[in-house]
N, C-alpha and C positions, 0 to 999 in steps of 0.2 A: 686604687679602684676598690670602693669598696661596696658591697653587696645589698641590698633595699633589705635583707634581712639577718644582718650583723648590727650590732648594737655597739655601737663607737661616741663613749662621752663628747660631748663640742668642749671640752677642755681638755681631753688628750688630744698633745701633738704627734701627729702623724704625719711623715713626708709623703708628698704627692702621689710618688711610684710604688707605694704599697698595695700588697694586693691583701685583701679579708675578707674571706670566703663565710656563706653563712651560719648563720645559730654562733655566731663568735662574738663572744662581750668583752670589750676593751673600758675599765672604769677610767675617772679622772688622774691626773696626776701619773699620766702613763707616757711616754717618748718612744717612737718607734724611728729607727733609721732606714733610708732610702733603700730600696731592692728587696725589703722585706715580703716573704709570701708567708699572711697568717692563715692557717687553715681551719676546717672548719670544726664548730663547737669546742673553740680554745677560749679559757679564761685569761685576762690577761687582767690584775690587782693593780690598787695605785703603788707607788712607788716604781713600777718596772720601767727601766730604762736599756733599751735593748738598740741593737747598733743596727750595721745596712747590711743587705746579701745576706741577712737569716732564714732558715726558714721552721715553723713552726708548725708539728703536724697533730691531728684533731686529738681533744682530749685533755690534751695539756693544761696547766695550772700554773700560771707563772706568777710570783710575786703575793703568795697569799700569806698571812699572816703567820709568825713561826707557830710551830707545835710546843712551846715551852712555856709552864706557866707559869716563868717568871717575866714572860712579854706585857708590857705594861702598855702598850698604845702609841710606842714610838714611833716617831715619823724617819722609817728608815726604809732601803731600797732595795732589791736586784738590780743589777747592773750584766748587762749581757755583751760580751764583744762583738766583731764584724763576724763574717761566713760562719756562723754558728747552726749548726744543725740539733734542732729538738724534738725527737722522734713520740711517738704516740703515747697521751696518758704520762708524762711525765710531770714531777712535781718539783719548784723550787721557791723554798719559802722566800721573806725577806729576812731581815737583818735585825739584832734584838739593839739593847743598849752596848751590848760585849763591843761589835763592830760596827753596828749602826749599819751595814753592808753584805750583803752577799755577791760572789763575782764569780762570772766563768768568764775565760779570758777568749780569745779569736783562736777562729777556726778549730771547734771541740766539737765532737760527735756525740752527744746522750743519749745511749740506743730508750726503748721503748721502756717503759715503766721504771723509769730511775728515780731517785728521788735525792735531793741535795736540800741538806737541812740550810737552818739560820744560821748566819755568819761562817760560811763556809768560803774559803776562796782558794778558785780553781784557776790554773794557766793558761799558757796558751798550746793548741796541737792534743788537748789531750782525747782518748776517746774512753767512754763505759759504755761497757755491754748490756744487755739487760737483765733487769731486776738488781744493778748495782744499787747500793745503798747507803751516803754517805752523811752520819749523826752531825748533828751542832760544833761549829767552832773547828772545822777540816779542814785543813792546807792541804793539797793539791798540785805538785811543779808544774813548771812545764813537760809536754812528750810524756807523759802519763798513761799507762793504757792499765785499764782495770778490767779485767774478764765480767762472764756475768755472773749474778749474783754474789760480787762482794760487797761484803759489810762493815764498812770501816767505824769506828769508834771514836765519840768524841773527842776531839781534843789532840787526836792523833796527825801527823803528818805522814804524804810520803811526795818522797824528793825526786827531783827531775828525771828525766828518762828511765822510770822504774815500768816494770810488769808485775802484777800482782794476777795472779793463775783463778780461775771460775771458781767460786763458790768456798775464798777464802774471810776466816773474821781476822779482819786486819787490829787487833785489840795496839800494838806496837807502834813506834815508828817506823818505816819503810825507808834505808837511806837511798842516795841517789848512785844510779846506772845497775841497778838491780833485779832479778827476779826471785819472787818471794810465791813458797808455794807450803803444800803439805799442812797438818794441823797437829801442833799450834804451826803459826806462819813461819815460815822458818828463810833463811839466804840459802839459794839453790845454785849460786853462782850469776852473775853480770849478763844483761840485755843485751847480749852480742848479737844479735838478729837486729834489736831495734837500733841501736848503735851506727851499724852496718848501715843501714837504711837511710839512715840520717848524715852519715858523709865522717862518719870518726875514723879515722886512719887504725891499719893493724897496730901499729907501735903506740896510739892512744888507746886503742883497747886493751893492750897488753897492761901497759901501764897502769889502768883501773884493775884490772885484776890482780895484780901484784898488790894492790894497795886491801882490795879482800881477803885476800891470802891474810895479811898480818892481823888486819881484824877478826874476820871470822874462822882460819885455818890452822889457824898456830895454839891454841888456847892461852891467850894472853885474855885479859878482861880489858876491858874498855879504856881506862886510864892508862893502862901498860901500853895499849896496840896505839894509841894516840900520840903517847911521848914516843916512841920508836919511829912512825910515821913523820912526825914534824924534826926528828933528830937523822932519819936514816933515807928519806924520801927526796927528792929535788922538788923545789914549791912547784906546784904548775896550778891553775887556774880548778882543774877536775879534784889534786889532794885535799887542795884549800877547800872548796867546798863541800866534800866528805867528809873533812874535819870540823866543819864549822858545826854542820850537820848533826853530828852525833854529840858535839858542847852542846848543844842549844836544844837536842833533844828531852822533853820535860817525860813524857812515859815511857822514854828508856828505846834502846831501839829493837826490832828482832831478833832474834837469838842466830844464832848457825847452825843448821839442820847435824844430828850425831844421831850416828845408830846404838837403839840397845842391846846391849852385850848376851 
């Protein structure tokens, strides 16, 4: 259904049961999915490709061109998953040459005034708070929760079921099943709350913790707590990807919070 004073290009495809409330401009080369409610005075740029059961509230900016001037006019996208919620004034550019792409995955929460730069790709379940803010070229897991006002740094990752506390600059990597707080960001110990929440058994949670312990509790460095892990650890699915995590880590990952003497 859409509104006699919403402006919808006759070449964006929009499924029938959408609703678009007015003062809301949808350009060409835009795809919206079934059950979508777009609200009103939302921009919606070409490239956006956005799924069914979203909903999108007034203000927003979806799909406009990155802030990087090394964007040269390429024809790249936002891509939005299903039950995506995009709260008020939020902005998500598209995609440069890096990834050609920006992606928020299903069922992610964007509280109000967010902003997700170019070539950033986000999972699924995840939520930000407001005024989070996350630079060019950001991996994102899945079960993500980012308080408000963090500020992540290009380039930077963080890994699946991490929490990252209000009003942190995430300059690091963030590995996964983590909470990451204090300045600089430091490991305050494992997302045992979120964990919980999500169906991880005690002796899986135990088990992630033991696996912090050697990294960040023991002072080993990085090389050290990895060859002990893969030599001293039984494989399971959670070490393997903790380890993979921190190989593949390019800006290094968070430190372990230490008190000064």
């Amino acid at each position: 259904m859409n509104q006699p004073l919403a402006y919808v290009h006759p070449q964006a495809k929009i499924a029938r049961n959408v609703v678009i409330e007015p003062f809301t401009t949808i350009h060409a080369n835009v795809e919206i999915g079934s059950g979508t409610w777009i609200g009103s005075n939302v921009t919606i740029m070409e490239g956006a490709r956005i799924g069914e059961n979203c909903r999108i509230f007034p203000g927003a900016v979806i799909s406009a061109i990155p802030q990087d001037l090394k964007y040269n006019d390429e024809d790249t996208t936002v891509i939005i998953g299903n039950n995506v919620t995009i709260r008020e004034c939020v902005t998500i550019n598209r995609g440069t040459a890096d990834r050609m792409k920006t992606v928020i995955g299903d069922n992610c929460l964007i509280m109000a005034y967010c902003h997700i730069a170019h070539d950033c790709i986000v999972g699924d379940n995840c939520i930000f708070s407001n005024n989070t803010t996350l630079a060019g070229h950001v991996n994102v897991g899945d079960n993500v929760v980012l308080a408000g006002m963090v500020a992540v740094h290009q380039f930077a990752s963080v890994g699946n079921h991490a929490f990252v506390t209000g009003g942190s600059l995430v300059r690091k990597d963030v590995p996964p099943y983590v909470k990451a707080a204090r300045e600089p960001l430091s490991y305050v110990g494992i997302n045992s709350v979120g964990l919980r929440r999500r169906g991880f058994t005690t002796e899986k949670i135990r088990e992630i913790q033991d696996i912090y312990r050697i990294l960040y509790q023991k002072n080993y460095n990085n090389t050290q707590a990895v060859a002990i892990l893969e030599a001293e650890m039984q494989a399971t699915s959670e070490r393997d990807e903790i380890l993979q995590f921190v190989k593949d880590s390019h800006r290094g990952i968070m430190k372990g919070y230490f008190k000064a003497n």
